[in-house]
GUSE-266340 format. One line per field, with one value per atom (N, C-alpha, C, O): residue number from 1; residue in three letters; atom name; x, y, z. Coordinates in steps of 0.1 Angstrom, whole numbers. Example, Ala and Ser with C-alpha at 12.3 -4.5 7.8 and 13.67 -1.06 7.14 Angstrom:
nr: (1,1,1,1,2,2,2,2) .
rest: (ALA,ALA,ALA,ALA,SER,SER,SER,SER) .
atom: (N,CA,C,O,N,CA,C,O) .
x: (132,123,132,142,128,137,129,134) .
y: (-57,-45,-33,-33,-22,-11,0,11) .
z: (78,78,78,85,71,71,79,80) .
***
This chain:
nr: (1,1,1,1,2,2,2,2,3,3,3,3,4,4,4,4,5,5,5,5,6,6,6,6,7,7,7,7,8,8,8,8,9,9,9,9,10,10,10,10,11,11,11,11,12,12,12,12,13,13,13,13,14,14,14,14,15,15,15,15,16,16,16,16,17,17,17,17,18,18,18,18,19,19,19,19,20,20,20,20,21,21,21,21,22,22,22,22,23,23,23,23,24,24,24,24,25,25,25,25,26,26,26,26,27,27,27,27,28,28,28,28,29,29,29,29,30,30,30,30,31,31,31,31,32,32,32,32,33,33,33,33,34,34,34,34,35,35,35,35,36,36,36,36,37,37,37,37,38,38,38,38,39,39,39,39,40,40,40,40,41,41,41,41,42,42,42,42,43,43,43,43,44,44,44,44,45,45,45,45,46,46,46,46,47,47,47,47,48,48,48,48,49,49,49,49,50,50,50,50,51,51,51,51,52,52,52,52,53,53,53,53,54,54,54,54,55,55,55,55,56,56,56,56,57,57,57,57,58,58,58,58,59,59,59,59,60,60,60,60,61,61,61,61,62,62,62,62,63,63,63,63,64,64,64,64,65,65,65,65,66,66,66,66,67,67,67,67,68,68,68,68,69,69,69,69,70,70,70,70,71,71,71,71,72,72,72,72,73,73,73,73,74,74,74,74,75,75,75,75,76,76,76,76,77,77,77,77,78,78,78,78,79,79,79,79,80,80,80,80,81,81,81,81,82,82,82,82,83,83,83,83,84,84,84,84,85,85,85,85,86,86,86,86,87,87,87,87,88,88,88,88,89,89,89,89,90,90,90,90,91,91,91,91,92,92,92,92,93,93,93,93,94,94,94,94,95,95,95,95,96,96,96,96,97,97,97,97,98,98,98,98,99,99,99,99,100,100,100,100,101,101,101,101) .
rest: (UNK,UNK,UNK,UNK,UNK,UNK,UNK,UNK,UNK,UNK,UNK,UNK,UNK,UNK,UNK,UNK,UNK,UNK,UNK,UNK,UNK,UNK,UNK,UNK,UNK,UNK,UNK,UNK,UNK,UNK,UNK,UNK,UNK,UNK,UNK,UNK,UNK,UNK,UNK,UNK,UNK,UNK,UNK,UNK,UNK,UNK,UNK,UNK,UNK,UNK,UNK,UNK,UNK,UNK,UNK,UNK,UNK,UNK,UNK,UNK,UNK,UNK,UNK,UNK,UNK,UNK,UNK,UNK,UNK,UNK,UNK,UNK,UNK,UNK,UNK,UNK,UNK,UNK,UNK,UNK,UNK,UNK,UNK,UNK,UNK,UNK,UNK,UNK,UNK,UNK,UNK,UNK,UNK,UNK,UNK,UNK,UNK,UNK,UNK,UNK,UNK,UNK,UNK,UNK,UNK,UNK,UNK,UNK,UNK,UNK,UNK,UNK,UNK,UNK,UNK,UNK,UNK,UNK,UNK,UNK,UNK,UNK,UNK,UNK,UNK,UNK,UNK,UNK,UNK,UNK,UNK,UNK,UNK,UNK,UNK,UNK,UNK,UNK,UNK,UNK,UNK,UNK,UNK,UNK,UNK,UNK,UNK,UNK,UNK,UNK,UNK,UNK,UNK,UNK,UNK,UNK,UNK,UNK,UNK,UNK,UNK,UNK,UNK,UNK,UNK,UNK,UNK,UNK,UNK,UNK,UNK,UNK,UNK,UNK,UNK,UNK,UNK,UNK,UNK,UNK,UNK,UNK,UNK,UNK,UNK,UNK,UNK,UNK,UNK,UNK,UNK,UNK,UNK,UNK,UNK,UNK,UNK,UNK,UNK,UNK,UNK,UNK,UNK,UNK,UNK,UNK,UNK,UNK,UNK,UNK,UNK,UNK,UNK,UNK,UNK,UNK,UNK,UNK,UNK,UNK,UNK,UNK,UNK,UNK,UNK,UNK,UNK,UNK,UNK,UNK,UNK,UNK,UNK,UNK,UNK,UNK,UNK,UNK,UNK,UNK,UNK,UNK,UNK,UNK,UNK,UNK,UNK,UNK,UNK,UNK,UNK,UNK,UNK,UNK,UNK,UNK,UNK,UNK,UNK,UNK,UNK,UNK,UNK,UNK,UNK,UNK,UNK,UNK,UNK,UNK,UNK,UNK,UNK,UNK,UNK,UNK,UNK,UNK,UNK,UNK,UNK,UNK,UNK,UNK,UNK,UNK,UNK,UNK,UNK,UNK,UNK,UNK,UNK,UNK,UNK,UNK,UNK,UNK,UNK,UNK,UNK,UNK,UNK,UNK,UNK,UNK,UNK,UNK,UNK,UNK,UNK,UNK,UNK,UNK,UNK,UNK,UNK,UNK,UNK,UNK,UNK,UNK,UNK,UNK,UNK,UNK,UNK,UNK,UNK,UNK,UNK,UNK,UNK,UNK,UNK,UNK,UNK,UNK,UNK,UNK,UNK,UNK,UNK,UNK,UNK,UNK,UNK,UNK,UNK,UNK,UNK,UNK,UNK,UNK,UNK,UNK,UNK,UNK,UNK,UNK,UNK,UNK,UNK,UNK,UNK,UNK,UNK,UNK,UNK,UNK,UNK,UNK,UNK,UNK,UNK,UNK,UNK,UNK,UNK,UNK,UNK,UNK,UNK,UNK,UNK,UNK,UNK,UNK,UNK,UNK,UNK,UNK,UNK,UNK,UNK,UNK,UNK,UNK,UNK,UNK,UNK,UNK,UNK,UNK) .
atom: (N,CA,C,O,N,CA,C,O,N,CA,C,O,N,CA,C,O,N,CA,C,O,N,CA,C,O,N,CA,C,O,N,CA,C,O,N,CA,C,O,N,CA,C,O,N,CA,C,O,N,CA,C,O,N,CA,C,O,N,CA,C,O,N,CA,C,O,N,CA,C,O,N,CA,C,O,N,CA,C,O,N,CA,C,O,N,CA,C,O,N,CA,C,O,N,CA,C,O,N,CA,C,O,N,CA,C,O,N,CA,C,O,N,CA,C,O,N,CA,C,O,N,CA,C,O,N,CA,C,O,N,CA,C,O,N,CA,C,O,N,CA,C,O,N,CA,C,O,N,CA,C,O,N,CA,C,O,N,CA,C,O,N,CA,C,O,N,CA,C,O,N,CA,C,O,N,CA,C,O,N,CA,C,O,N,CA,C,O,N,CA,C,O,N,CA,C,O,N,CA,C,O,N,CA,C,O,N,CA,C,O,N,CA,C,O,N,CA,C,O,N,CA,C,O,N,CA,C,O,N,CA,C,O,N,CA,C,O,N,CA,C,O,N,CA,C,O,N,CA,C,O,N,CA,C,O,N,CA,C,O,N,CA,C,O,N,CA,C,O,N,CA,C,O,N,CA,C,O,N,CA,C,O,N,CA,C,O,N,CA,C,O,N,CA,C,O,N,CA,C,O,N,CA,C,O,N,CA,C,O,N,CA,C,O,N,CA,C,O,N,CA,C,O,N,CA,C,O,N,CA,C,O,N,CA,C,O,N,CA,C,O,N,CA,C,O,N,CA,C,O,N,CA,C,O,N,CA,C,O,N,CA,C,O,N,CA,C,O,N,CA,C,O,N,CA,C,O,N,CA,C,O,N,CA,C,O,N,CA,C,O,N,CA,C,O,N,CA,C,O,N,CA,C,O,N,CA,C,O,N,CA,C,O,N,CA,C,O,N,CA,C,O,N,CA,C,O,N,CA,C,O,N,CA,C,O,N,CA,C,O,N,CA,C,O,N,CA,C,O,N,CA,C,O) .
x: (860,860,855,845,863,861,850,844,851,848,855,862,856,873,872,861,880,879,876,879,872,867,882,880,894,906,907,914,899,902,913,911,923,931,925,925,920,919,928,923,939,950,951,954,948,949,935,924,942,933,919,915,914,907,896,897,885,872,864,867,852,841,838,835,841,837,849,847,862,866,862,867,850,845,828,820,826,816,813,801,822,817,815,812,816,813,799,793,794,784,777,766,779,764,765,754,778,782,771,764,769,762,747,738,745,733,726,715,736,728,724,717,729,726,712,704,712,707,691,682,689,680,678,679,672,668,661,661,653,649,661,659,671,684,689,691,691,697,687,690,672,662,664,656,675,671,677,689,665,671,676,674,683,694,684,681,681,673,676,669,691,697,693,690,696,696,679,675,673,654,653,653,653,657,657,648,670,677,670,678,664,660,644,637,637,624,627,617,638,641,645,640,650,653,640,640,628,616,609,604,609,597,604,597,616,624,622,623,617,617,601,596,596,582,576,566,582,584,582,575,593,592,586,585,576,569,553,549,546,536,526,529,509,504,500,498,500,496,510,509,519,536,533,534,529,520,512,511,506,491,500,500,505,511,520,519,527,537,527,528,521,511,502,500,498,492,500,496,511,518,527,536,519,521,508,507,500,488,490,494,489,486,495,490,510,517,513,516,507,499,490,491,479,469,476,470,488,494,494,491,500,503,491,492,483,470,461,460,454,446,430,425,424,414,400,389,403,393,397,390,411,416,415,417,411,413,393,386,388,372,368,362,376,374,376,370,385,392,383,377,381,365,356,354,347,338,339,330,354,348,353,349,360,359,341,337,335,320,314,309,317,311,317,310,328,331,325,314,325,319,307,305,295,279,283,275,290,288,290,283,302,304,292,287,290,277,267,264,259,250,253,245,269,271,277,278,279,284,300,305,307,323,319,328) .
y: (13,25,21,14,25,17,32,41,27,42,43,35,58,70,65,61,66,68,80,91,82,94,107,119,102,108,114,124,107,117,108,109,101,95,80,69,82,71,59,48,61,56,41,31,45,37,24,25,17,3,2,-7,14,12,6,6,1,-3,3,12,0,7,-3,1,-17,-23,-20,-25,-14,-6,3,7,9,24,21,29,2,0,-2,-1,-6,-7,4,4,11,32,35,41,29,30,24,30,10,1,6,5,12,20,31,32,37,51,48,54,40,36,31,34,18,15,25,21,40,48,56,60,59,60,54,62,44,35,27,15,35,24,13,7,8,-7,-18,-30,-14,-22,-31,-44,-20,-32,-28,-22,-36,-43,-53,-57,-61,-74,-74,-70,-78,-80,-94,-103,-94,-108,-115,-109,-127,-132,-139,-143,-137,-139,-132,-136,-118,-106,-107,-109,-105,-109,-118,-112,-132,-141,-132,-130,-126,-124,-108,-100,-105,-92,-96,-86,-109,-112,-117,-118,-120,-130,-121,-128,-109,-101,-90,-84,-91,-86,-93,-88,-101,-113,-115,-117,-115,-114,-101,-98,-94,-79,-77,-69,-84,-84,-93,-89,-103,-109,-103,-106,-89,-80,-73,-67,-68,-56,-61,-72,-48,-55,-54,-52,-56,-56,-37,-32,-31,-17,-11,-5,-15,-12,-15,-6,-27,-35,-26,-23,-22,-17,0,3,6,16,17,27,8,6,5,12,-3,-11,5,9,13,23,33,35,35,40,37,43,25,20,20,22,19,25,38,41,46,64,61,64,56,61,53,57,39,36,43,42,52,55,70,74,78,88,90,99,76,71,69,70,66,64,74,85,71,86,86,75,96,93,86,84,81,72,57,47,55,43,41,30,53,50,49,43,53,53,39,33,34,19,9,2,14,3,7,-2,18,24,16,9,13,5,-6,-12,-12,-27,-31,-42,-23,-26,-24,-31,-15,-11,-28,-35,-32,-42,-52,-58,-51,-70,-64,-70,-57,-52,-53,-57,-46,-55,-69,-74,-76,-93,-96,-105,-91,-93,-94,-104,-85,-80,-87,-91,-91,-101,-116,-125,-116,-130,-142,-154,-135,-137,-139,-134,-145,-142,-135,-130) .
z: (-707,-699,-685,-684,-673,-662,-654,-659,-641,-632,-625,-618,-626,-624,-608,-603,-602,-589,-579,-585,-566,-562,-561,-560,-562,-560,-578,-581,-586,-599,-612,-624,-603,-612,-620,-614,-632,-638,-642,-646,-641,-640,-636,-642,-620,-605,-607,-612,-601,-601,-585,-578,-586,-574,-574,-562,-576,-574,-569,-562,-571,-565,-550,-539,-553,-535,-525,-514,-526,-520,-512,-501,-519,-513,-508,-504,-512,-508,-496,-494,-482,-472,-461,-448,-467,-464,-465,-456,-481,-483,-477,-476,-469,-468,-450,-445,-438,-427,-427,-417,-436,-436,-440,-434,-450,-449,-438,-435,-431,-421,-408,-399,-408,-398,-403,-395,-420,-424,-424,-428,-420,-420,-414,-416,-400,-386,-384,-373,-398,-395,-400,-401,-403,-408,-397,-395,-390,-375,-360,-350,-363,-353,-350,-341,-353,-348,-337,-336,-323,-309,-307,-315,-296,-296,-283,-272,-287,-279,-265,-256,-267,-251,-238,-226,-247,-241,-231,-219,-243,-245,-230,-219,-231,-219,-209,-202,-207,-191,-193,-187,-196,-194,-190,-189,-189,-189,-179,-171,-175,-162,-154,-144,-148,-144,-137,-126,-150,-147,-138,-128,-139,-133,-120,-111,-117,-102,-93,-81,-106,-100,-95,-87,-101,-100,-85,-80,-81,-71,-59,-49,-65,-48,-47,-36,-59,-53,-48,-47,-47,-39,-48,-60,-44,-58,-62,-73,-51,-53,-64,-75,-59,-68,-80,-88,-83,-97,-105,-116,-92,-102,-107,-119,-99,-103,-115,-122,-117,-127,-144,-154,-142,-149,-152,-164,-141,-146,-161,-172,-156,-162,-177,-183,-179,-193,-197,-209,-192,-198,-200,-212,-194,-198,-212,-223,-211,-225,-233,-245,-232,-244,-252,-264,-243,-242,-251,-261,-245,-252,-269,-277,-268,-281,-294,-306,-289,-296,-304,-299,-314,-320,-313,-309,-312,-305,-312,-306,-322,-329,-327,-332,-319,-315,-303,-298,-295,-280,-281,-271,-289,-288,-288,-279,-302,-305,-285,-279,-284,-273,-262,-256,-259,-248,-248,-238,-264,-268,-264,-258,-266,-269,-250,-245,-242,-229,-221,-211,-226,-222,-226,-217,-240,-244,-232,-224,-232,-220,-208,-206,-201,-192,-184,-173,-199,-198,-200,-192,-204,-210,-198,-194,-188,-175,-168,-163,-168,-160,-159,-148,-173,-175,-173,-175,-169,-166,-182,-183,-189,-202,-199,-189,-207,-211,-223,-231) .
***
């Protein structure tokens, strides 16, 4: 006894890996760590593109941009994570201070 096919007729010679690459289509939408992998070319010329871009701006441009990945870091974070990272900046800070690394 085989498996019937989805049309009903047991008859017909269909298969199930026929109707398999539907399945693994829908899965993969289904399941967003499936297709992560970034293409490292891309990676390259998208680092090379940054650092050209970075070239032109000035350091205040810098510091602004730079701001703004902070706050959404900082968004992102729970506040017993952002406490931790408080701490241990206060900590380099005095070590600074005292002339320590």
């Amino acid at each position: 006894m085989g498996i019937a096919p989805a049309n009903g007729m047991a008859g017909e010679e269909e298969t199930l890996a026929q109707c398999f690459p539907l399945d693994v289509l829908i899965a993969k939408y289904d399941n967003p760590h499936v297709s992560q992998k970034k293409n490292p070319n891309a990676q390259a010329l998208g680092s090379l593109g940054g650092k050209a871009r970075a070239e032109n701006l000035s350091r205040a441009e810098i510091a602004k941009i730079a701001s703004r990945g902070g706050k959404a870091r900082a968004a992102k974070l729970s506040g017993a994570e952002l406490s931790r990272i408080a701490k241990l900046a206060v900590a380099a800070r005095e070590r600074k201070r005292k002339g320590g690394r």
